[in-house]
MINULO-713558 format. One record per atom (N, C-alpha, C): residue number from 1; residue in three letters; atom name; x negated, y negated, z. Coordinates in steps of 0.02 Angstrom, whole numbers, plus 50000, padded with zeros to 5 digits. Last residue first. Example, Ala and Ser with C-alpha at 12.3 -4.5 7.8 and 13.67 -1.06 7.14 Angstrom:
MINULO-713558
<site resi="2" resn="Ser" name="N" X="49358" Y="50112" Z="50354"/>
<site resi="2" resn="Ser" name="CA" X="49316" Y="50053" Z="50357"/>
<site resi="2" resn="Ser" name="C" X="49355" Y="49998" Z="50394"/>
<site resi="1" resn="Ala" name="N" X="49340" Y="50284" Z="50390"/>
<site resi="1" resn="Ala" name="CA" X="49385" Y="50225" Z="50390"/>
<site resi="1" resn="Ala" name="C" X="49340" Y="50165" Z="50390"/>
//
This chain:
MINULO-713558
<site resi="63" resn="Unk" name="N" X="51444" Y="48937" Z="48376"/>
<site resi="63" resn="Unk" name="CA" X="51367" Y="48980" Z="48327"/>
<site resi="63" resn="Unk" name="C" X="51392" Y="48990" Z="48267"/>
<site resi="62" resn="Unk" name="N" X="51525" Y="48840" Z="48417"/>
<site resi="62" resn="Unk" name="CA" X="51453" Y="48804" Z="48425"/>
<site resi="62" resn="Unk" name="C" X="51421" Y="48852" Z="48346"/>
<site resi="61" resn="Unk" name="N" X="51655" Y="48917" Z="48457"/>
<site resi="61" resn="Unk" name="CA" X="51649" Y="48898" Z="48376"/>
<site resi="61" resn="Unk" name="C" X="51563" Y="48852" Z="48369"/>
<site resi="60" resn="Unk" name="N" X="51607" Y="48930" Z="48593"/>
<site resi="60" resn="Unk" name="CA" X="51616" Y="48980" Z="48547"/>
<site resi="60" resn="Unk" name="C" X="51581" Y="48954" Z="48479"/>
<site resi="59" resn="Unk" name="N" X="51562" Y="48760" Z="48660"/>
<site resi="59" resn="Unk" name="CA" X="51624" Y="48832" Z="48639"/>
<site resi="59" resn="Unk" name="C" X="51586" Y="48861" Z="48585"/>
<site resi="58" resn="Unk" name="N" X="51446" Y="48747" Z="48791"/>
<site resi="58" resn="Unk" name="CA" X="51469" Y="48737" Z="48720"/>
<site resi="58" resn="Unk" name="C" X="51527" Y="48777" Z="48701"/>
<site resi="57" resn="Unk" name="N" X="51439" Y="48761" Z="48930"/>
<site resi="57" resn="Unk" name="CA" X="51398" Y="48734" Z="48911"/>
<site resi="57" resn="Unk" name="C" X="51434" Y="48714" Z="48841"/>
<site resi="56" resn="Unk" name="N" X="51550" Y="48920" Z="48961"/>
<site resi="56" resn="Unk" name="CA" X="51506" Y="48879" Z="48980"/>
<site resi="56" resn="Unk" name="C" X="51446" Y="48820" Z="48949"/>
<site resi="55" resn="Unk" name="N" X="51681" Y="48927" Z="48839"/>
<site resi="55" resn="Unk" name="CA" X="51622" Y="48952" Z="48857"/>
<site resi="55" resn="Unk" name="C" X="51591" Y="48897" Z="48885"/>
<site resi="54" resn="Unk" name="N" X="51821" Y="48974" Z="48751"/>
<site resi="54" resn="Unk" name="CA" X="51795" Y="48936" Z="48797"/>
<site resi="54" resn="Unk" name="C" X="51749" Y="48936" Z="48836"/>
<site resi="53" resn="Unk" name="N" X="51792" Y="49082" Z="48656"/>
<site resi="53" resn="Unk" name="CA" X="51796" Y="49001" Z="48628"/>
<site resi="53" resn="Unk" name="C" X="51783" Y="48952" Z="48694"/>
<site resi="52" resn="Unk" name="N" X="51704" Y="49219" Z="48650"/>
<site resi="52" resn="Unk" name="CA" X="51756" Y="49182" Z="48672"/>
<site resi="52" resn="Unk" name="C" X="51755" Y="49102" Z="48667"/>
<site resi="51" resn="Unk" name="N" X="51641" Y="49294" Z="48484"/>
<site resi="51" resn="Unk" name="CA" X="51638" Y="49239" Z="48555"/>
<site resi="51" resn="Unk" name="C" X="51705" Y="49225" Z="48575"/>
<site resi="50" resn="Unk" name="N" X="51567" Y="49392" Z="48412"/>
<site resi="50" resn="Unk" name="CA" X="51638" Y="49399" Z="48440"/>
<site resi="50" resn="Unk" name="C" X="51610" Y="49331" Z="48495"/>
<site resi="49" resn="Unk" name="N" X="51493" Y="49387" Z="48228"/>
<site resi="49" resn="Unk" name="CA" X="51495" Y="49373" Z="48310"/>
<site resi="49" resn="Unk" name="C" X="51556" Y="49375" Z="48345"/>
<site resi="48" resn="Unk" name="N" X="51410" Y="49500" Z="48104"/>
<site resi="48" resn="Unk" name="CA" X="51475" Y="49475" Z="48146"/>
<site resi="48" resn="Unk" name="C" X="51453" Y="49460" Z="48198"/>
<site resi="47" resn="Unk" name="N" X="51283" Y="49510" Z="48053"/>
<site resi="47" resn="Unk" name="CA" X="51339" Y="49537" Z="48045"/>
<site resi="47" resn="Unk" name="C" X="51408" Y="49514" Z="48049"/>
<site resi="46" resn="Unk" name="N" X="51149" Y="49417" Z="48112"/>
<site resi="46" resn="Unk" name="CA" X="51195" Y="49471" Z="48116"/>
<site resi="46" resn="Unk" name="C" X="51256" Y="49462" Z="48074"/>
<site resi="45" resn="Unk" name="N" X="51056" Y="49333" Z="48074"/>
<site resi="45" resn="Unk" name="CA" X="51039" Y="49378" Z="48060"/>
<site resi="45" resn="Unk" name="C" X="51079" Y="49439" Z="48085"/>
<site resi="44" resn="Unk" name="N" X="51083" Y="49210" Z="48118"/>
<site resi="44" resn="Unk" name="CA" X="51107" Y="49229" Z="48037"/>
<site resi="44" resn="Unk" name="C" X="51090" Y="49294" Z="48025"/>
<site resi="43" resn="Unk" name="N" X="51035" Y="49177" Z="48259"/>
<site resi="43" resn="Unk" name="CA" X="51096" Y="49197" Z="48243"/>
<site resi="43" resn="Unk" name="C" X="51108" Y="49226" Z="48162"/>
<site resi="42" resn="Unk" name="N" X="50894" Y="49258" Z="48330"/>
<site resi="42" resn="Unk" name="CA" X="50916" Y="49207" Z="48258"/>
<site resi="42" resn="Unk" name="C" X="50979" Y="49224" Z="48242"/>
<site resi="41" resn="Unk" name="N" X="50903" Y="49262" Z="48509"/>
<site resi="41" resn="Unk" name="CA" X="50923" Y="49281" Z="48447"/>
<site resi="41" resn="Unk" name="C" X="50909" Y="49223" Z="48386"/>
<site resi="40" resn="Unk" name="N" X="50897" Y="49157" Z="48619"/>
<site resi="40" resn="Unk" name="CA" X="50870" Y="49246" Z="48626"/>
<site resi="40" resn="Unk" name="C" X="50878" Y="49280" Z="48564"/>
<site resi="39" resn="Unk" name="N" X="50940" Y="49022" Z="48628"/>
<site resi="39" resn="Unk" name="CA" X="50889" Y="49043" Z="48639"/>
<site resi="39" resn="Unk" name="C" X="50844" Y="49106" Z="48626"/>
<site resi="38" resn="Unk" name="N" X="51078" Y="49065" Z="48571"/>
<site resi="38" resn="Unk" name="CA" X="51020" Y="49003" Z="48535"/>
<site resi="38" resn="Unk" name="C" X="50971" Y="49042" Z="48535"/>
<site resi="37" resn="Unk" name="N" X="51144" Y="49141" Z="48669"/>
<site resi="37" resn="Unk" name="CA" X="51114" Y="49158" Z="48616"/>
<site resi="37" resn="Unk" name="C" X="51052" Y="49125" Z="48579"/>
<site resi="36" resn="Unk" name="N" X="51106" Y="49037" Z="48797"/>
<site resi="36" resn="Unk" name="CA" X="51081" Y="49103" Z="48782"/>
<site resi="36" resn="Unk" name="C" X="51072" Y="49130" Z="48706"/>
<site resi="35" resn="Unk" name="N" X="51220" Y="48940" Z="48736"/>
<site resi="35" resn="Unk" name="CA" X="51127" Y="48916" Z="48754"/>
<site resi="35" resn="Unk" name="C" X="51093" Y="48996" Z="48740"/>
<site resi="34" resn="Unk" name="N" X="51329" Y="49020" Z="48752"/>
<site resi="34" resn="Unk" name="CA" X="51316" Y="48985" Z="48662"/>
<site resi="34" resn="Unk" name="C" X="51217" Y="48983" Z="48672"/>
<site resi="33" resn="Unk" name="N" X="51320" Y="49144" Z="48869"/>
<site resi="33" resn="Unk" name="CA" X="51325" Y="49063" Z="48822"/>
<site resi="33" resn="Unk" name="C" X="51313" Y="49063" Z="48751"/>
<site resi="32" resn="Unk" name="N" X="51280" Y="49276" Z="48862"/>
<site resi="32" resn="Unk" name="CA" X="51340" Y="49255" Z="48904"/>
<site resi="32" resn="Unk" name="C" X="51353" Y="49167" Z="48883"/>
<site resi="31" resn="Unk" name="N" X="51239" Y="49400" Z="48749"/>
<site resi="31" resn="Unk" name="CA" X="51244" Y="49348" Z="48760"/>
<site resi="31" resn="Unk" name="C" X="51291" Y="49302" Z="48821"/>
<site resi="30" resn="Unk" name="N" X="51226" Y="49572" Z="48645"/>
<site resi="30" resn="Unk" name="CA" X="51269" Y="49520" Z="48701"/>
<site resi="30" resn="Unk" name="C" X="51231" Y="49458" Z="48722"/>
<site resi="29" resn="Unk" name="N" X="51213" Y="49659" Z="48518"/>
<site resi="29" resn="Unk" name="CA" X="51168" Y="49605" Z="48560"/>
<site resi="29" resn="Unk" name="C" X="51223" Y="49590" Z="48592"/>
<site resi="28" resn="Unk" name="N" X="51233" Y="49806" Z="48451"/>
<site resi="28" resn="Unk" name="CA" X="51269" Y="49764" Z="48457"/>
<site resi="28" resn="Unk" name="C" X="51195" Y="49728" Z="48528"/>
<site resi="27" resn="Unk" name="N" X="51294" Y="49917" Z="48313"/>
<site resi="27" resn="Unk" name="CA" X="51229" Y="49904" Z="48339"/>
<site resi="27" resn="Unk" name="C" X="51240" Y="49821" Z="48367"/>
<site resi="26" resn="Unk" name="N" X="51408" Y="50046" Z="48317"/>
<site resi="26" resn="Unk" name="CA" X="51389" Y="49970" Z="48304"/>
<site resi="26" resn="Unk" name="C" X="51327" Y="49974" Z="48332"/>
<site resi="25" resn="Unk" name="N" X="51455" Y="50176" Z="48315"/>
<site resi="25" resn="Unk" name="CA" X="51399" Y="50167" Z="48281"/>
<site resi="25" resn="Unk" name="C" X="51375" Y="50102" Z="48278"/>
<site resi="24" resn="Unk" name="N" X="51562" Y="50179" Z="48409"/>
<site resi="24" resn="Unk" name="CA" X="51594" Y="50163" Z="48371"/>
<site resi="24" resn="Unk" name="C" X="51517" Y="50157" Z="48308"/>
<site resi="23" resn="Unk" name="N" X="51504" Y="50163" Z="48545"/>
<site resi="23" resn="Unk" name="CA" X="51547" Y="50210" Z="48520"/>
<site resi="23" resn="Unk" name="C" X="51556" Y="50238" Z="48448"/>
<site resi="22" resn="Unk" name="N" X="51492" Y="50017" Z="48521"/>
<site resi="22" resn="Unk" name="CA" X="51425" Y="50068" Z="48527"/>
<site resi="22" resn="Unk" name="C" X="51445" Y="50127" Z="48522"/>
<site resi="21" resn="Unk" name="N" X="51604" Y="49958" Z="48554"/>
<site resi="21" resn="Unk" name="CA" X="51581" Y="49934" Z="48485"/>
<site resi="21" resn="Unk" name="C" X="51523" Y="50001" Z="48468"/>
<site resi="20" resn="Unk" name="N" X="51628" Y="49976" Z="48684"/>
<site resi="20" resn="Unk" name="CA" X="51688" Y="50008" Z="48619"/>
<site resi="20" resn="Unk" name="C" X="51662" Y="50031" Z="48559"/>
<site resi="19" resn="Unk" name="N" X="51521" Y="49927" Z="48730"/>
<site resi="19" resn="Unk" name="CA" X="51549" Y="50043" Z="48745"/>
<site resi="19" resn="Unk" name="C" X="51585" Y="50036" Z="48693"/>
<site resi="18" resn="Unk" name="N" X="51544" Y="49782" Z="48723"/>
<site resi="18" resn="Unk" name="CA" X="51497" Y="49810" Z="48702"/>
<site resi="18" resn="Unk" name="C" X="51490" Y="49885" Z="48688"/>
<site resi="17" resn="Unk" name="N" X="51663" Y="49776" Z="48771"/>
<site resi="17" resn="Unk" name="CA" X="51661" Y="49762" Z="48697"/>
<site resi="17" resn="Unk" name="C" X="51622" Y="49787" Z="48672"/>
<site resi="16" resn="Unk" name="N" X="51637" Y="49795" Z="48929"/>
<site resi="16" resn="Unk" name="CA" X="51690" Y="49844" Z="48889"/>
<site resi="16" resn="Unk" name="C" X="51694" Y="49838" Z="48809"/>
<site resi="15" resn="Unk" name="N" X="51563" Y="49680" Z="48955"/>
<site resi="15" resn="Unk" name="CA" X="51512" Y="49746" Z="48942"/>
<site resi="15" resn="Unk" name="C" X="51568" Y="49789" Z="48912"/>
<site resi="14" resn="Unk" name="N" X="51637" Y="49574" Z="48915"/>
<site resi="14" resn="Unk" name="CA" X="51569" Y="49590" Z="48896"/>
<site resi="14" resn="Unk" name="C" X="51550" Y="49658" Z="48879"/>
<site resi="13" resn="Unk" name="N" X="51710" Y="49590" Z="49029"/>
<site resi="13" resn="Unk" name="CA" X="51746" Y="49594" Z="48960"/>
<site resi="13" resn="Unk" name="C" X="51694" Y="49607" Z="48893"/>
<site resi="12" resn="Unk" name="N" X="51640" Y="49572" Z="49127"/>
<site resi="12" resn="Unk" name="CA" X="51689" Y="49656" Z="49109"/>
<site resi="12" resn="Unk" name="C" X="51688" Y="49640" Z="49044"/>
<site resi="11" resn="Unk" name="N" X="51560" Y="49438" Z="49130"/>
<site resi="11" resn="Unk" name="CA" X="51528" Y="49504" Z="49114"/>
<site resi="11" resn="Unk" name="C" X="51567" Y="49582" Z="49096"/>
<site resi="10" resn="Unk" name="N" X="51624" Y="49345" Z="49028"/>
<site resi="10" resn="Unk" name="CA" X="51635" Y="49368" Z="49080"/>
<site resi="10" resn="Unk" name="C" X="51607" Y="49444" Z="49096"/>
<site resi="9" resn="Unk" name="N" X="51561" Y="49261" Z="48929"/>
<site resi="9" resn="Unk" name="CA" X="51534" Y="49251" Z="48984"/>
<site resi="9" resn="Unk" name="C" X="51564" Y="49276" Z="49044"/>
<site resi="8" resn="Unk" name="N" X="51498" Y="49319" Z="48762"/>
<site resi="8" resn="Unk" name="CA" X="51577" Y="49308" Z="48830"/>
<site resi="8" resn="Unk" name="C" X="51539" Y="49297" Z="48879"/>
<site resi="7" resn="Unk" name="N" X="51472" Y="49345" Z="48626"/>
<site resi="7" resn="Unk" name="CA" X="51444" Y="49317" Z="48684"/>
<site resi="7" resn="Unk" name="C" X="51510" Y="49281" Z="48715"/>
<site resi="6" resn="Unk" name="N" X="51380" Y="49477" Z="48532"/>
<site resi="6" resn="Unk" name="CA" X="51461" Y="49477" Z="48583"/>
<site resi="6" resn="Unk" name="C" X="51432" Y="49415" Z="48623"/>
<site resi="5" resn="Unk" name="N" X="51363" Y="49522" Z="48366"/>
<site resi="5" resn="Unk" name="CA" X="51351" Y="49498" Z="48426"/>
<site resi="5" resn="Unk" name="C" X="51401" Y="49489" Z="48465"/>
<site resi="4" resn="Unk" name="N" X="51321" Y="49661" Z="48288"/>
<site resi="4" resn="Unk" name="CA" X="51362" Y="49611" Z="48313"/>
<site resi="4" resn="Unk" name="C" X="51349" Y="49592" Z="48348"/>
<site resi="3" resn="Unk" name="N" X="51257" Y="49742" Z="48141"/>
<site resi="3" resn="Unk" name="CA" X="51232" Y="49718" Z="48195"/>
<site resi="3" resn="Unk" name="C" X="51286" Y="49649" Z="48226"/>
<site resi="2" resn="Unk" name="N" X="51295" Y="49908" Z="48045"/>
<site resi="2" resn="Unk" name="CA" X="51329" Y="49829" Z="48067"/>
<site resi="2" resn="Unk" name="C" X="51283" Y="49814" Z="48148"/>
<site resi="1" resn="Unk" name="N" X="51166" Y="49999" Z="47987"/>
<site resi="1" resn="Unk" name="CA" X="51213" Y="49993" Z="48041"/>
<site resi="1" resn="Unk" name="C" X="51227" Y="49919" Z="48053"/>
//
C-alpha cells in the first residue's frame, strides 16, 4: 500500500486529504510543518508527499 504524506497546516484541508486519500486504500501520515515532519518521520521512506508550499517556519519544497 502507497504510503503519503500530507503536510498542510490548515487543519480542514488536512484532514479532508487525509478521508480522500484513506478511502481510496492510501496509507497516509499528516504533518502541519516542514519542522513536524523532520521531526516525526524519515521522509524517504514514503511514496509521495502533498505539501502546501507556503508553510509555517519553511516552504513545502524544504522535504
Amino acid at each position: 500500500m502507497p504510503h503519503i504524506l500530507i503536510v498542510e497546516d490548515e487543519t480542514i484541508i488536512r484532514s479532508a486529504l487525509r478521508r480522500l486519500l484513506e478511502r481510496n486504500q492510501y496509507q497516509v501520515s499528516e504533518a502541519g510543518s516542514v519542522q513536524e515532519a523532520q521531526e516525526r518521520f524519515s521522509i524517504p521512506t514514503f511514496d509521495l508527499i502533498v505539501s502546501d508550499l507556503r508553510l509555517p517556519g519553511a516552504p513545502g519544497t524544504e522535504l
